[in-house]
C-alpha positions as CSV (number, residue, x, y, z in Angstrom):
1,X,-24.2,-2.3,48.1
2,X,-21.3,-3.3,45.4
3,X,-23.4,-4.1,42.3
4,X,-27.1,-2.7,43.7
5,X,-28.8,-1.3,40.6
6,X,-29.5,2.7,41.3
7,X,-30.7,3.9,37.4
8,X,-33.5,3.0,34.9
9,X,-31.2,1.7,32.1
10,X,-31.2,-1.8,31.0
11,X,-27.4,-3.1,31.1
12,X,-27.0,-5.6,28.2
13,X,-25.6,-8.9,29.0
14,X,-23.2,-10.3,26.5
15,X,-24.5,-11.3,23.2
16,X,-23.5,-12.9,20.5
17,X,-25.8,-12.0,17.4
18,X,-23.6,-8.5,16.8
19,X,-20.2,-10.8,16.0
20,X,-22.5,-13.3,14.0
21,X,-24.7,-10.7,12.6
22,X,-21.4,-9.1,11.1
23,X,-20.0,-12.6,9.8
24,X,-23.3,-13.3,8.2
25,X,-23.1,-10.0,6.4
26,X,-20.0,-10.6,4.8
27,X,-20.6,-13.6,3.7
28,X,-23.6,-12.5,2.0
29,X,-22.1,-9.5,0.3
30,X,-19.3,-12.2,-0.8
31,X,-21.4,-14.5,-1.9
32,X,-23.2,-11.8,-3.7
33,X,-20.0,-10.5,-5.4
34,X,-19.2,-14.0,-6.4
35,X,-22.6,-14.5,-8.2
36,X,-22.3,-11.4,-10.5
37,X,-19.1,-12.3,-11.3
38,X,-20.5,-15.6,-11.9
39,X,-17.9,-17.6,-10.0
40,X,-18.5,-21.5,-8.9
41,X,-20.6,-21.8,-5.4
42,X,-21.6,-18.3,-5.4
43,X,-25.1,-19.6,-5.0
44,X,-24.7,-21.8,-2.1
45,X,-22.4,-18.9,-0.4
46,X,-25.0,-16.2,-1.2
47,X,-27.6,-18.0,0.3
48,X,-25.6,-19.5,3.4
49,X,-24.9,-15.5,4.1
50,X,-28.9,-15.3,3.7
51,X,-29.8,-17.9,6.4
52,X,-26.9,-16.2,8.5
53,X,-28.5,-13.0,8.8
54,X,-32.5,-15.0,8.9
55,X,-30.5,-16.6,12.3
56,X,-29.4,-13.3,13.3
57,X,-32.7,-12.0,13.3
58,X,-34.9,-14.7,15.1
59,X,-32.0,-14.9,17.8
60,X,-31.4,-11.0,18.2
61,X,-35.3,-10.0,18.2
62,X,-36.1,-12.9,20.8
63,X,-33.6,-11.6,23.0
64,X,-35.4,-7.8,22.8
65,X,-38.8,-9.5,23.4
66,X,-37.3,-11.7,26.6
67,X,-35.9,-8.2,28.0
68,X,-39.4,-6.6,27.3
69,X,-41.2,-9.4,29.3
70,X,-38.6,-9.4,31.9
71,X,-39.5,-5.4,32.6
72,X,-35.8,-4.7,31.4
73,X,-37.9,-2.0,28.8
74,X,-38.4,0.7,31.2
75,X,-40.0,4.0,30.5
76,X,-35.7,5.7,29.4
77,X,-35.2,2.6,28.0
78,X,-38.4,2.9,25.6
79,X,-37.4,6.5,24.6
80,X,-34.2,5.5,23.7
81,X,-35.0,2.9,21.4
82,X,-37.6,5.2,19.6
83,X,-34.9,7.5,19.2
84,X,-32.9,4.3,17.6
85,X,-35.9,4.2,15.7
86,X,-36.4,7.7,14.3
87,X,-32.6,7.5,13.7
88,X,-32.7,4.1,11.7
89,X,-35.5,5.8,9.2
90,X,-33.6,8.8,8.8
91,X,-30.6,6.9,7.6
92,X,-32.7,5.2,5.2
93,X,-34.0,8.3,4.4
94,X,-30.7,9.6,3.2
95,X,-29.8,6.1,1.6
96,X,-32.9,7.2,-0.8
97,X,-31.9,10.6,-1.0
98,X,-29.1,8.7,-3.4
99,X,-31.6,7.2,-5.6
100,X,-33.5,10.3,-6.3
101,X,-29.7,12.1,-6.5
102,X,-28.3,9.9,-9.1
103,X,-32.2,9.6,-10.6
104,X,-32.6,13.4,-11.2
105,X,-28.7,13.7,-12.3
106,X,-29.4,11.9,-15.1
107,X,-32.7,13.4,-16.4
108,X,-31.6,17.1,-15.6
109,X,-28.3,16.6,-17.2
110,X,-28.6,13.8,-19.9
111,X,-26.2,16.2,-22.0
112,X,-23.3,14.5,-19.3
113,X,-24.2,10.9,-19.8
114,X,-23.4,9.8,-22.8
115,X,-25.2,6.8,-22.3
116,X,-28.8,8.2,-22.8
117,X,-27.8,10.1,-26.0
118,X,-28.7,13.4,-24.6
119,X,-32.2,12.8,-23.5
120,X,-34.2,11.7,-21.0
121,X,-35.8,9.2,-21.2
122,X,-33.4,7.6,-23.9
123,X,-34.4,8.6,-27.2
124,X,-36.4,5.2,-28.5
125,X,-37.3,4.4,-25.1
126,X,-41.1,2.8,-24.1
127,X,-41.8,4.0,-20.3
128,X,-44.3,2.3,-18.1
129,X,-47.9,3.9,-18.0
130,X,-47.8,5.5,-14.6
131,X,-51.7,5.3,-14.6
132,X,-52.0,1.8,-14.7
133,X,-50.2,-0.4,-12.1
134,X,-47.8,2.3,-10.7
135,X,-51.3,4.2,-9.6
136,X,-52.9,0.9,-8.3
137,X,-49.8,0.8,-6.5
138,X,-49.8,4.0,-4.6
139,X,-53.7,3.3,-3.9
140,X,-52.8,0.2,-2.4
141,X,-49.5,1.5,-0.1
142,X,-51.9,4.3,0.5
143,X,-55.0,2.4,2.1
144,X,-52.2,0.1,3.9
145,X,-51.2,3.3,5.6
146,X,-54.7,3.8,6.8
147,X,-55.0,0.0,8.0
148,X,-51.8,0.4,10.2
149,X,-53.1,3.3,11.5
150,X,-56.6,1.8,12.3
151,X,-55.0,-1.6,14.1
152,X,-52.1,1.5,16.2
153,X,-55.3,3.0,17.3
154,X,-57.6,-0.1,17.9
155,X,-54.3,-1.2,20.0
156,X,-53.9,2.2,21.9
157,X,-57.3,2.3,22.9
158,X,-57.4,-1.6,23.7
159,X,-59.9,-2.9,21.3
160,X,-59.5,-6.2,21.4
161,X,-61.8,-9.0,21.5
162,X,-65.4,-10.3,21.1
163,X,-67.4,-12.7,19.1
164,X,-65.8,-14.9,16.9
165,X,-67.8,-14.7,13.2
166,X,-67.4,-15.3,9.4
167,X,-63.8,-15.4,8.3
168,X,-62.7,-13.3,10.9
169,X,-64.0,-15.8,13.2
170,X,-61.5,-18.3,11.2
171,X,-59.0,-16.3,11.7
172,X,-59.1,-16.2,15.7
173,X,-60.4,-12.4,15.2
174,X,-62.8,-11.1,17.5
175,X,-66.1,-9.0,16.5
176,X,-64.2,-5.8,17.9
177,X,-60.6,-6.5,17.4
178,X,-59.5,-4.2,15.7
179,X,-55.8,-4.5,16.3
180,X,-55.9,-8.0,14.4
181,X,-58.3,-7.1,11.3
182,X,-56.2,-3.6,11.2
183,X,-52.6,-6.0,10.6
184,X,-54.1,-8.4,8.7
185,X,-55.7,-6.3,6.3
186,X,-52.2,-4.3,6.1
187,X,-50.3,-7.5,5.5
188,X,-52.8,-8.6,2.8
189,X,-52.1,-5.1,0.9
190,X,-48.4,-5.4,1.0
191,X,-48.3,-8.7,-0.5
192,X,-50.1,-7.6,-2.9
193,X,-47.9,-4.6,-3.7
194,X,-45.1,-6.8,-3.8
195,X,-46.7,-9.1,-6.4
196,X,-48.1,-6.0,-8.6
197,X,-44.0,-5.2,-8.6
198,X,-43.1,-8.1,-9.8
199,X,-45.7,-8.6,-12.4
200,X,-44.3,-5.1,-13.4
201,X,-41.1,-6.0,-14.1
202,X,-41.5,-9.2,-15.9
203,X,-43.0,-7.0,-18.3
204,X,-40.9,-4.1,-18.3
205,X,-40.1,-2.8,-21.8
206,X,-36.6,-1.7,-20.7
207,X,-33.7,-4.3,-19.3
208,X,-31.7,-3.7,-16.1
209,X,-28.8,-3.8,-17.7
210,X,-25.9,-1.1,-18.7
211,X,-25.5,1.1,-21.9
212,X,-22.3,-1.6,-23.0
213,X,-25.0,-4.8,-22.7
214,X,-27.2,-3.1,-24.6
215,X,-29.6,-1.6,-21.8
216,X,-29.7,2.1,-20.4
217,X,-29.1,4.3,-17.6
218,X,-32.8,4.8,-17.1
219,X,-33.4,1.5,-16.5
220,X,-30.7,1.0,-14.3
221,X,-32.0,4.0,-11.9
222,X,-35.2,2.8,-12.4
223,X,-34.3,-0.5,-11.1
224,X,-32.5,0.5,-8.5
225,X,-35.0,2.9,-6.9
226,X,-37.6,1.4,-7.1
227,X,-36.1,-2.2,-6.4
228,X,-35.0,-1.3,-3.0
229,X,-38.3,0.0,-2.2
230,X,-39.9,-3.2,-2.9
231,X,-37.1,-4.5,-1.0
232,X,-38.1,-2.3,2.1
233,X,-41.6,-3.5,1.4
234,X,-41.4,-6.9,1.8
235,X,-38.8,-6.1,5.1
236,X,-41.9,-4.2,6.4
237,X,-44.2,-6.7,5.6
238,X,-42.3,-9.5,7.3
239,X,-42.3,-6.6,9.8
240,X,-45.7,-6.2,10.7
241,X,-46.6,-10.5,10.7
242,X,-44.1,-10.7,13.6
243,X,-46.2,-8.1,14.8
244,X,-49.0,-10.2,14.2
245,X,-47.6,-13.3,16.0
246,X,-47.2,-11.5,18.9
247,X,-50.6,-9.4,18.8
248,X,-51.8,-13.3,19.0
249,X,-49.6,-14.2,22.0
250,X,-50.8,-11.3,24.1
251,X,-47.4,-9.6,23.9
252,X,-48.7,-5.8,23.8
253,X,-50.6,-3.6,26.0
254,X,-51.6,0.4,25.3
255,X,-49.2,1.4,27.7
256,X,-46.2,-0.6,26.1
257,X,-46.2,-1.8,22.4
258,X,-42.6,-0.4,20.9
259,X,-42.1,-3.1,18.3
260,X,-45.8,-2.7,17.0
261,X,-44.9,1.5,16.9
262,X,-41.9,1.0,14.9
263,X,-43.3,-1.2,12.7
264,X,-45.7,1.4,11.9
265,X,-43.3,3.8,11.2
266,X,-41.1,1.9,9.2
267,X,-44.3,1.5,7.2
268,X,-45.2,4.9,6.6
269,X,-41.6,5.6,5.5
270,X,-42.3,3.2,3.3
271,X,-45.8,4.9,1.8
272,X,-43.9,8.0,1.6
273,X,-41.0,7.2,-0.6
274,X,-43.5,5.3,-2.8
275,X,-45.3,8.8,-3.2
276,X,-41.8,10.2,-4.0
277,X,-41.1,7.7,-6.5
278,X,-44.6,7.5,-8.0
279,X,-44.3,11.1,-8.4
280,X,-40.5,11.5,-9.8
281,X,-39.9,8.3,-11.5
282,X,-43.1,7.1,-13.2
283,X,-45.2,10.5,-13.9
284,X,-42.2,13.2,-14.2
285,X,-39.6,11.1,-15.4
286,X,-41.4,9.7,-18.0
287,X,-43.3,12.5,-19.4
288,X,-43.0,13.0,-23.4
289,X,-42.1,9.4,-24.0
290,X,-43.6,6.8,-25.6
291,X,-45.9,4.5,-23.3
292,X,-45.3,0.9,-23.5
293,X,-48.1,-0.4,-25.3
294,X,-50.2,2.4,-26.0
């Protein structure tokens, strides 16, 4: 029959968050450009581009979660969107890989840079301890890692449920529900992390700013690395609470729980760069200077 359906893919119907999606983004890059160029209404077109792409979002994902409950997700259409998935992170992968590039550029070759006066880290130049809040940082991302893991597992094997008691009990968590303590406890520590960061940099000893404003190119790559990973942080974060809403609302079962996976993942990425940067930017890059306020 003309129009019978005879394969396992989910045809799309038209949508209009890719067009808006797009428009959103470009106002928010212009409204970006405008405010370091510190032009009149950058502000309120920044932020309008903001709320854009907050729209985008809430319309585009509630369309995915209507097609999941419809049964539009079948078992091709679920392997294609974790390959989406794996091929989202790898991109972001690579979009690190510039970091770290421009990062280890400048401390293997400060001769090149006449910025940093020939050394790395500037000559004069307080670094942050990398044992203080940079370590409780990596313990923290660390023993999130393991609570993602915990509330994955609780979900694949259905734990779910019981008593309600203490502040779990509060919290609409069962006895046994592991799935629920697992996110919640995961949520907690990136919120954490993300306040730790920002403690860090009010207090940074070193301004993001550029060698002519009287700042450095360490602080600029140190900014920039490790700003985009708080940035991916708190996009994880917000991540796994939607994840949470919809834990609450029944939306997952063993057998079919993509959005909870690739939250996961995107969360583990995340640990793993944070080891990367822990390791290169804080301990390595740092070594032989002096340490702010010791």
């Amino acid at each position: 029959m003309a129009g019978a359906k005879n394969h396992q893919y989910h045809i799309l119907p038209p949508s209009i968050w890719p067009l808006f999606g797009a428009m959103a983004a470009l106002v928010l890059a212009s409204g970006g450009i405008m405010w370091m160029h510190s032009m009149p209404s950058a502000n309120l077109v920044f932020f309008a581009g903001v709320a854009g792409i907050l729209i985008t979002f809430f319309g585009w994902w509630s369309d995915v979660i209507k097609e999941a409950h419809q049964g539009d997700h079948t078992p091709i259409v679920q392997l294609h969107l974790r390959y989406g998935m794996i091929l989202f992170i790898a991109s972001e992968v690579m979009f690190f890989v510039g970091w770290f590039w421009a990062w280890f550029d400048f401390a293997l070759f400060p001769s090149t840079v006449e910025a940093v006066g020939g050394t790395w880290p500037p000559k004069g130049m307080e670094v942050l301890n990398a044992w203080e809040f940079p370590l409780l940082n990596t313990l923290i991302l660390l023993c999130s890692g393991c609570t993602v893991t915990w509330a994955h597992h609780a979900l694949l094997h259905n734990q779910r449920g019981g008593e309600l008691k203490g502040l779990w009990g509060l919290l609409g968590v069962g006895e046994n529900d592991g799935v629920k303590k697992g996110l919640w406890l995961t949520i907690i520590l990136g919120l954490i992390f993300s306040c730790v960061q920002a403690y860090e940099y009010v207090h940074a000893p070193f301004p993001f700013k550029g060698a002519s404003e009287g700042g450095s190119s360490y602080g600029g790559a140190f900014f920039m690395a490790t700003g985009f990973h708080g940035f991916h942080v708190l996009v994880g974060t917000i991540f796994l609470i939607v994840n949470l809403v919809r834990v609450y609302k029944g939306h997952f079962t063993p057998r079919q729980h993509f959005g909870f996976e690739a939250a996961a993942w995107y969360w583990h990425f995340v640990d793993v760069v944070w080891l990367f940067l822990f390791a290169s930017i804080y301990v390595w890059g740092g070594w032989g200077a002096p340490v702010h306020g010791g």
